[in-house]
C-alpha positions in Angstrom: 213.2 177.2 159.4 214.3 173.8 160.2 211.3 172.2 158.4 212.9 168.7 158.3 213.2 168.4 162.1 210.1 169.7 162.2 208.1 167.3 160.1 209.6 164.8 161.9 208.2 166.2 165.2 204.8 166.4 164.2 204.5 163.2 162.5 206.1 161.1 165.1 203.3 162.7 167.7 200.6 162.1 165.8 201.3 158.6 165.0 202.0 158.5 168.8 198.5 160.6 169.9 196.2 158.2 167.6 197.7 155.6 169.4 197.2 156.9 172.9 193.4 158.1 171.6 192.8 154.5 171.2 194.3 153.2 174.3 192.6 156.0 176.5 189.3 155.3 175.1 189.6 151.7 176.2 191.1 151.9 179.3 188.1 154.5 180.0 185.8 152.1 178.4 186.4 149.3 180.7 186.6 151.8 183.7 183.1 152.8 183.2 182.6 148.8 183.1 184.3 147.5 185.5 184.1 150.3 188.1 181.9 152.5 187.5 180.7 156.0 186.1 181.6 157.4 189.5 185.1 156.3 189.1 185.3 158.3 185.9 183.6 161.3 187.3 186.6 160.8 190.2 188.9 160.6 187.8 188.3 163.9 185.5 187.6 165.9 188.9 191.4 164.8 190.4 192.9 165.7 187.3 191.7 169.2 187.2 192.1 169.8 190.9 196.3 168.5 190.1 195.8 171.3 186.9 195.1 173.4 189.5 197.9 173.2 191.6 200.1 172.9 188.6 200.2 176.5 188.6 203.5 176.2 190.8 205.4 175.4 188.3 205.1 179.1 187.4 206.1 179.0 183.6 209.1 178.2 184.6 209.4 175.6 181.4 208.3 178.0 178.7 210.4 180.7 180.0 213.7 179.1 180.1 213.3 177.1 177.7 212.7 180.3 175.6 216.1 181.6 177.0 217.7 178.5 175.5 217.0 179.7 172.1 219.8 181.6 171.6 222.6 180.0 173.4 221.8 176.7 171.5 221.5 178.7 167.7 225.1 179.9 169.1 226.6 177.0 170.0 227.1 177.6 173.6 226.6 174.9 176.0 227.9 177.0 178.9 225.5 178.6 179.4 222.6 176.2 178.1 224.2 173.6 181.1 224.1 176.6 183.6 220.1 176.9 182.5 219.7 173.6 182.8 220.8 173.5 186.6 218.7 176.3 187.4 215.8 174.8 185.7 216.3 171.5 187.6 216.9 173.0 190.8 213.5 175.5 190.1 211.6 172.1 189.4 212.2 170.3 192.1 211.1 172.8 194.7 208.0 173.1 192.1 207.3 169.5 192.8 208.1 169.4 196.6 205.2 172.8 196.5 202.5 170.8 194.9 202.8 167.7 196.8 202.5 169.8 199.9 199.6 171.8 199.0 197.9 168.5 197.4 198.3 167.2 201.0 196.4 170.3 202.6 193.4 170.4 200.0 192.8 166.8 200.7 190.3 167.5 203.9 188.4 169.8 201.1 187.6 166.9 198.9 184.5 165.8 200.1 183.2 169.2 199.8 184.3 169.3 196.2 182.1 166.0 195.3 178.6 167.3 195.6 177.5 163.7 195.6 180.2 162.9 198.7 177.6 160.5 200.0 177.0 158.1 197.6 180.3 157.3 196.0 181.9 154.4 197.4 185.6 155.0 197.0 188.6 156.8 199.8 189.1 160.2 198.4 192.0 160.4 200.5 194.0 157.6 198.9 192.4 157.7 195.3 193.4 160.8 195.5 196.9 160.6 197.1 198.0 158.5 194.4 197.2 160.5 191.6 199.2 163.3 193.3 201.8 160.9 193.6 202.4 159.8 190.0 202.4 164.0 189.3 204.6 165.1 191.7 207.3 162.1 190.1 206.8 163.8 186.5 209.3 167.1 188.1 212.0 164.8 188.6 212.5 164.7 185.0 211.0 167.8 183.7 214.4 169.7 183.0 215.7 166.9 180.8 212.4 166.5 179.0 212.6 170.4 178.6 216.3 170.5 177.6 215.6 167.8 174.8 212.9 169.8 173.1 214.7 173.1 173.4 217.2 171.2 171.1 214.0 170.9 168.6 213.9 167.2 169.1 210.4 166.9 170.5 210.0 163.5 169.5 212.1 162.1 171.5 209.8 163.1 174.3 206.9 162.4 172.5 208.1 158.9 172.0 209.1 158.5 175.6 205.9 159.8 176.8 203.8 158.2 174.7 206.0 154.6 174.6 205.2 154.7 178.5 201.4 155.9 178.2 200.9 153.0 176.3 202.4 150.5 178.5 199.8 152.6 181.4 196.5 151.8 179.6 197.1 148.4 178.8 198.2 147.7 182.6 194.9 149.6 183.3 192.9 147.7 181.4 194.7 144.4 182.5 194.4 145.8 186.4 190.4 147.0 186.2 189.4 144.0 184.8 191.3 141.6 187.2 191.0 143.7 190.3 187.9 145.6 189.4 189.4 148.2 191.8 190.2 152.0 191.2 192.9 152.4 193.7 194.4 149.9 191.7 194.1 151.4 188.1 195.2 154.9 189.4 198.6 153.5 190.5 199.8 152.5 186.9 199.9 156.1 186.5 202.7 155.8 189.3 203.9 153.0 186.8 204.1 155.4 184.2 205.8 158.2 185.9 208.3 155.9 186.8 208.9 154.6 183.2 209.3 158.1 181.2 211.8 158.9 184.5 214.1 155.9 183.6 213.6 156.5 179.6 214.5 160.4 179.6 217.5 159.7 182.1 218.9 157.0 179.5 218.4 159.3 176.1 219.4 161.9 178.0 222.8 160.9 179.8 223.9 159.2 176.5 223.1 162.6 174.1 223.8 165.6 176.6 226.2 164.6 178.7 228.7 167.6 177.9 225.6 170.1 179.2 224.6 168.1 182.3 228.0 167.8 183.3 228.7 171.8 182.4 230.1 174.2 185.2 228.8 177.5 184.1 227.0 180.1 185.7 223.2 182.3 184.5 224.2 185.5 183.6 223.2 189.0 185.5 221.3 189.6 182.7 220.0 186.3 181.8 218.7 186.2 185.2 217.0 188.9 184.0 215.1 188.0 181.7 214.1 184.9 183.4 212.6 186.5 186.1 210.7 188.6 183.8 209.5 185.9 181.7 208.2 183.9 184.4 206.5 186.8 185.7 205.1 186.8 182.6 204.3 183.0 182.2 202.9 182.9 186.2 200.0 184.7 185.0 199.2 182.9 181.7 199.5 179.4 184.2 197.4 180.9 187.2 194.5 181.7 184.2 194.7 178.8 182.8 194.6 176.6 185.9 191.6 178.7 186.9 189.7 178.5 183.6 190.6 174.6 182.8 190.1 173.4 186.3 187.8 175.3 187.9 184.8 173.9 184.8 185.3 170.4 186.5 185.6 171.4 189.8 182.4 173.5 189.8 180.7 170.7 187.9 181.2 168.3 190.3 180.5 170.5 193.5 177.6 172.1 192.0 175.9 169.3 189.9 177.9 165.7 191.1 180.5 163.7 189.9 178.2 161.5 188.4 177.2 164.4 185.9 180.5 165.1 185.5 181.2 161.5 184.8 179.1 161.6 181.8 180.2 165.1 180.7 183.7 163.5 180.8 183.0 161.5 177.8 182.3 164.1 175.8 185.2 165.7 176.6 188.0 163.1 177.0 186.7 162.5 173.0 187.4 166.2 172.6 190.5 166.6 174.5 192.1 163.4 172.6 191.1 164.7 169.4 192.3 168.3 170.1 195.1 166.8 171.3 196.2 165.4 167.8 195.3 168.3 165.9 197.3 170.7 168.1 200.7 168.6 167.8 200.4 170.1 164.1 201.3 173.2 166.5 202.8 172.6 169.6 206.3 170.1 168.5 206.8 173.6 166.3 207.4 175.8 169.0 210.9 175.4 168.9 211.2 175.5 165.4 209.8 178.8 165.5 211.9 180.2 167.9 214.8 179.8 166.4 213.6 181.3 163.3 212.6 184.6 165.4 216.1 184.7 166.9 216.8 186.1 163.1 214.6 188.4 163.5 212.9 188.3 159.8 209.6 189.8 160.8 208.2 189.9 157.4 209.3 186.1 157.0 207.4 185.4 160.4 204.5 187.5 160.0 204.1 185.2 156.6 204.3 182.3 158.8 202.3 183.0 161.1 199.4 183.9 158.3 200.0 180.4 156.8 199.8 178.7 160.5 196.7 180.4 161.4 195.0 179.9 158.0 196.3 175.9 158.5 194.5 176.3 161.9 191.3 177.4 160.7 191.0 174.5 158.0 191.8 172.0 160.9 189.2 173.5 163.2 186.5 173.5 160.5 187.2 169.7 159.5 187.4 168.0 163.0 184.9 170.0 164.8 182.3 169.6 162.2 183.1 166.0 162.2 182.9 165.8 166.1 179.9 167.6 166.0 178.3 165.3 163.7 179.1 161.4 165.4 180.0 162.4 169.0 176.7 160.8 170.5 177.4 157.9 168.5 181.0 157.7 169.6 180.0 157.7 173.3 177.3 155.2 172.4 179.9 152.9 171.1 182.6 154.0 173.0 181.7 153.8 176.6 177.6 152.1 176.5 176.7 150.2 179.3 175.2 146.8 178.2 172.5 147.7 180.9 171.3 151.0 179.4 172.9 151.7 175.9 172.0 155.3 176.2 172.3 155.7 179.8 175.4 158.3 178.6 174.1 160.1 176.1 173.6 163.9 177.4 171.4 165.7 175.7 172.1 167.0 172.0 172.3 170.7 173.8 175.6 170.1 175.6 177.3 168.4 172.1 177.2 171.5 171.0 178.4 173.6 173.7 181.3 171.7 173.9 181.9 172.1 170.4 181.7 175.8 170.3 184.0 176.0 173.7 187.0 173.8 172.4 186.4 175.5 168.6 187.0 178.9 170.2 190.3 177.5 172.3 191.7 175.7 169.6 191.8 178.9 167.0 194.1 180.3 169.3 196.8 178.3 168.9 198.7 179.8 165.9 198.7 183.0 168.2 199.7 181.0 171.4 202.0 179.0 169.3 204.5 182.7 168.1 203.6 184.1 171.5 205.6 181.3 173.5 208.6 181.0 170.3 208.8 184.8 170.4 208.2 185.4 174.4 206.0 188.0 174.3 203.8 186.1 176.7 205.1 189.1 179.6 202.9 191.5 178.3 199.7 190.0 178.7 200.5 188.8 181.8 196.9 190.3 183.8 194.8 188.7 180.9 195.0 185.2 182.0 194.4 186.1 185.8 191.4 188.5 184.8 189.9 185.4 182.4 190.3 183.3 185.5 188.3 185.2 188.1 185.7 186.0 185.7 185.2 182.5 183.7 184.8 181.4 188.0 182.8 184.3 188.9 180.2 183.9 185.7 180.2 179.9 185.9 178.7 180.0 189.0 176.1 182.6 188.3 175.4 181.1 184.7 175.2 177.5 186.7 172.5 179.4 189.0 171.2 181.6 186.0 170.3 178.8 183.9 169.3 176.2 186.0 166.7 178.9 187.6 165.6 180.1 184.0 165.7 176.8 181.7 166.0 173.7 185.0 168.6 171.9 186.7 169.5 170.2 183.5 171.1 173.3 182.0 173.4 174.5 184.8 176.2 172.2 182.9 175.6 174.3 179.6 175.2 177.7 182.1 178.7 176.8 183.3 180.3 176.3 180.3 178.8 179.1 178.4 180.3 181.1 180.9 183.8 180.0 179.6 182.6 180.7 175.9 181.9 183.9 177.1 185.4 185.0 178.9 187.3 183.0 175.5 185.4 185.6 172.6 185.9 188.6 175.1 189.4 188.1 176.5 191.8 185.6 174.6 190.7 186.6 171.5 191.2 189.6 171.9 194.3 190.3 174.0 196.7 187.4 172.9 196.4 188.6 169.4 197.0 192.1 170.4 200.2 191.8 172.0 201.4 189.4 169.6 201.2 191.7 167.2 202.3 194.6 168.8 205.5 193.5 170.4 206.2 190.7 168.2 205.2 191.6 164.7 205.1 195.2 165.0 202.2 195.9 163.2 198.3 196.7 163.9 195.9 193.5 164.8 192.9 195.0 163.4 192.6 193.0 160.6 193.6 190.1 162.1 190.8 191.0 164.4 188.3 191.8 161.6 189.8 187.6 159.7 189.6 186.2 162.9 186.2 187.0 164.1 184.7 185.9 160.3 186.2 182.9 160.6 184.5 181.9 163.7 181.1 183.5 162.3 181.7 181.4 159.3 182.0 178.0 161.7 179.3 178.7 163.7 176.8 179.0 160.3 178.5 175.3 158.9 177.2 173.8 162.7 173.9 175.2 162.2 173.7 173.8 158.3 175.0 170.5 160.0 172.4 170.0 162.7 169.8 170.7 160.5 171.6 168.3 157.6 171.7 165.4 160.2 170.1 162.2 159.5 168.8 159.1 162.2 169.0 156.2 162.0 168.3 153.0 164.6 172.2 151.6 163.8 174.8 153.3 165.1 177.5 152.7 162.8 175.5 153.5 159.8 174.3 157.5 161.5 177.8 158.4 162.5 179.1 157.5 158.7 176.1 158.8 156.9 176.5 161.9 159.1 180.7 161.8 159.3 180.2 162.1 155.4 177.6 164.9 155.9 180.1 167.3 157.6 183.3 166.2 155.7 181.0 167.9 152.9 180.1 170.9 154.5 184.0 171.4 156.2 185.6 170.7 152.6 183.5 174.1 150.7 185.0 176.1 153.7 188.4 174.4 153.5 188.6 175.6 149.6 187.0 178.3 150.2 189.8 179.3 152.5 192.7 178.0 150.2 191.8 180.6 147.7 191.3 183.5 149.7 194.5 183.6 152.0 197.5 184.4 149.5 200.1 183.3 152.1 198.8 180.2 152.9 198.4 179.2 149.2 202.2 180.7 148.4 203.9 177.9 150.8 201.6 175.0 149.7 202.1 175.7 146.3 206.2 175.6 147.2 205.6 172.8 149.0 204.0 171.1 145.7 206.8 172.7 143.6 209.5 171.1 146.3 208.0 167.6 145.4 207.7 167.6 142.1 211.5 168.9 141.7 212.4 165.6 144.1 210.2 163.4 141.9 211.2 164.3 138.5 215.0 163.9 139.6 214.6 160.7 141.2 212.9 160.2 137.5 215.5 161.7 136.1 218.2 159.6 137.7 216.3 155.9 137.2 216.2 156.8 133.5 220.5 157.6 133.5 220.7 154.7 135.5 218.4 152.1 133.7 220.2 153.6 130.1 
C-alpha cells in the first residue's frame, strides 16, 4: 500500500478540516448574530433538502472512479481518458436534473417550514441561490474525481478547503456589513466558482494527456459501470432519505427555529466527524489499489487494524463531545441577550451522541466496501433504511411527543434513526463486505462489533454521572474535557492490547521509526567523525 501518499492525504485534510471547523463556527456564530436563529434553521433545512436531491448523481462518482483503479495501476490512460468523458458527460446531465427538480420543489417550501409564518426571509430566492452554488459544483466534479482516483486527494482537499476558507471570511465580512442572508448565501456561489477555476488550472497543467485522450468505454467496462451504479443508486437514495429527511421532518413537524438550535449541536458534530473521518475517507484510493492485488489475507489484516483505529477514535471524540458540547454552544453561538437561550436540554446531547457514534463505526466497513466495490450487493439496504428511518421518525415524533410532551418529538425523531442504524447498517454492510469481499463469515465481526458499541455506551453513562458544574464555562468544559479523556484513554488501552492486528502494524510502525532514527544517528556520527 502506498502509505506515503497516503499520509500525506490525511494529514493535509486534517490541517485543512480544523481550519474550516474554525471558520464555520464563526461564520455561524455571527449568522445567529447578525441574522438570526431563523436564518440558521433556514440554512441547515436547504442543505438537506439539496442532500436530497443529490441523489441524481446516482453513484456515478464512486462507481467509476472505482473502475479507474485498474487502468491507472496499469498504466493505461486510454481508457482512464475514455472514463473521464463519460463521467463528465454523466455529471453534467446530473447537474442540469437537480437544478430542474430544485426548481419544481420550490412551491413546497413553505410547507416544509412548519413556522412558514413567522420567518421573515423569500424562500424562493434564499433558496434559489443555494441551489445555484450546488448545481456549479458538477461542472468540475469529473476532474475533482479523476485527481483522487490518481490517489492524490489533497489536491482537492486543498482546493476545496483553500476556497471554503476564502467563503467564511466573505461571510462573515458580508453578514456583518449587510446583515442580510441573501447576501451571505451567495458567497457560496463565490465558492463554487473559486474551486471551478482552481481544479481546471491543477488539472489542465497535470492531466492533460487523459483529458485530451480519444479512447472509447469498453463493452464490458460498460458493464460494470452500469452495474455499479445500480449498485451505488441505492446506497445514495438511502442516504439522502436517512440524512435529509431528520432535518426536513424537524422543521415541518417542530419549526425551523427548533431546528435552528438543534443545528448547533450538530454542525459541532458534523465538523468534528468530519476531521476524524478524513483518517478514512482520502484512503479510499489507497485501498483500492491494494485490492486490485487481490491479497485477501493482507486486506482482511487491514481492515482489522482500520476498524480497531476506528473504534479508538470514536471512543476519544465522542466522549469528549459528550462531555463540553453545551459549553461549546454556549461559547460558540450565545446570544449576549440570553446566554443559554441555545442550550437544548441535556436529553438531546446525548441522542446525538449515540446517533453520530453509531454512523461513524461504520466507516472502516464503508471505507473497503467502496475500494473493493462490493457496494452492488447491498443495494435494497439503503432504500429499505430510508423508508423506514421516514416511516418510524414520524411515528416516534408523534409517539413521544404524545407519551413524554412536545419537547421530545426531536429525540422521538432521531431515535428513530438510531433504531434503523443498529438494525440495518450494521448489520448488512458488514455482511456483504465480508462475503463478497473478504470471503469469510462476519459473525465475529458481528459478535466485536456489537461489544464495542456496548462498551461505549457504559463509558457515556460513567461520564454523565462523572460530570462536574460549575458557573464558568471555560473552567466545566476543561474540568469535564479532562474527565472523559480519562475514561476514553482505559478503553483506548484496553483496545490496544486485545486486537493483535492492530498492535502488529503499530508496533512496525514504531520499528519503521526507530530504524530511520538510529541511521540518521548513525550517519551524523560518520559525518561529525
Amino acid at each position: 500500500m502506498d502509505k506515503r501518499k497516503g499520509l500525506i492525504n490525511v494529514v493535509v485534510s486534517i490541517v485543512f478540516r480544523l481550519l474550516l471547523f474554525v471558520g464555520g463556527i464563526f461564520a455561524r456564530r455571527y449568522l445567529i448574530q447578525c441574522v438570526g436563529n431563523d436564518a440558521n434553521g433556514l440554512s441547515s433545512l436547504y442543505t438537506s433538502i439539496i442532500g436530497f436531491l443529490a441523489v441524481a448523481e446516482l453513484g456515478v462518482g464512486t462507481a467509476i472512479s472505482y473502475c479507474m483503479y485498474k487502468p491507472i495501476v496499469e498504466g493505461n490512460t486510454e481508457e482512464v481518458s475514455a472514463l473521464y468523458r463519460l463521467f463528465t458527460r454523466l455529471y453534467l446531465v446530473i447537474g442540469g436534473i437537480i437544478l430542474v427538480g430544485g426548481c419544481v420543489l420550490m412551491p413546497f417550501l413553505p410547507y416544509l417550514v412548519g413556522d412558514y409564518q413567522s420567518v421573515d426571509f423569500n424562500l424562493y430566492v434564499t433558496f434559489g441561490i443555494m441551489l445555484v452554488a450546488t448545481v456549479l459544483t458538477y461542472a468540475y466534479s469529473s476532474k475533482t474525481s479523476l485527481i483522487n482516483a490518481y490517489k492524490n486527494n489533497y489536491v482537492t482537499t486543498t482546493i476545496t478547503s483553500v476556497a471554503q476558507i476564502v467563503q467564511y471570511v466573505l461571510q462573515i465580512v458580508v453578514v456583518i456589513l449587510t446583515r442580510s442572508f441573501e447576501a451571505f448565501l451567495v458567497c457560496y456561489v463565490i465558492c463554487a466558482l473559486l474551486q471551478w477555476i482552481m481544479t481546471e488550472i491543477y488539472a489542465r497543467k497535470k492531466y492533460m494527456p487523459v483529458l485530451k485522450g480519444s479512447g472509447s468505454v469498453g463493452a464490458e467496462t460498460k458493464k460494470s459501470i452500469v452495474r455499479n451504479v445500480k449498485g451505488m443508486f441505492m446506497h445514495k437514495a438511502g442516504s439522502a432519505l436517512v440524512n435529509a429527511s431528520d432535518s426536513i421532518i424537524i422543521s415541518a413537524f417542530i419549526g425551523s427555529e427548533i431546528l435552528g438550535k438543534y443545528s448547533n449541536y450538530t454542525i459541532i458534530m458534523t465538523n468534528m466527524t468530519s476531521v476524524i473521518t478524513l483518517f478514512f475517507t482520502p484512503l479510499t484510493a489507497i485501498i483500492g489499489h491494494l485490492c486490485v492485488r487481490d491479497d485477501r489475507e493482507e486486506i482482511q489484516r487491514y481492515f482489522n487494524f482500520f476498524y480497531a483505529f476506528n473504534f479508538m477514535l470514536a471512543v476519544v471524540f465522542f466522549l469528549g463531545y459528550y462531555g463540553i458540547i453545551d459549553n461549546l454552544v454556549t461559547i460558540f453561538f450565545e446570544d449576549p441577550a440570553d446566554p443559554q437561550g441555545l442550550v437544548m436540554d441535556k436529553s438531546v446531547s446525548i441522542i446525538v451522541t449515540i446517533n453520530y457514534l453509531l454512523q461513524f463505526m461504520r466507516q472502516a466497513t464503508l471505507l473497503f466496501r467502496d475500494a473493493t466495490g462490493t457496494f452492488y450487493y447491498d443495494r435494497w439496504k439503503p432504500v429499505i433504511e430510508g423508508v423506514l428511518n421516514i416511516a418510524l421518525s414520524i411515528g416516534f415524533a408523534y409517539l413521544f411527543g404524545w407519551a413524554f410532551g412536545e419537547e421530545y418529538e426531536l429525540i422521538g425523531i432521531i431515535a428513530a434513526t438510531i433504531v434503523t442504524n443498529l438494525a440495518i447498517c450494521h448489520t448488512v454492510e458488514p455482511h456483504v463486505l465480508f462475503k463478497y469481499a473478504l470471503h469469510t463469515s462476519a459473525k465475529k465481526f458481528f459478535i466485536k462489533n456489537y461489544a464495542c458499541i456496548a462498551v461505549f455506551g457504559l463509558a457515556l453513562l460513567a461520564l454523565h454521572f462523572s460530570m462536574q458544574s460549575f458557573e464558568n464555562e471555560w473552567v466545566e468544559l476543561v474540568v469535564n474535557g479532562f474527565i472523559s479523556v480519562g475514561i476514553s484513554s482505559v478503553i483506548v488501552i484496553g483496545m490496544f492490547f486485545a486486537d493483535k492486528d492492530f498492535r502488529h502494524y503499530v508496533l512496525r510502525i514504531f520499528t519503521r521509526i526507530k530504524a530511520k532514527l538510529k541511521g540518521l544517528s548513525d550517519y551524523s556520527v560518520r559525518n561529525d567523525g
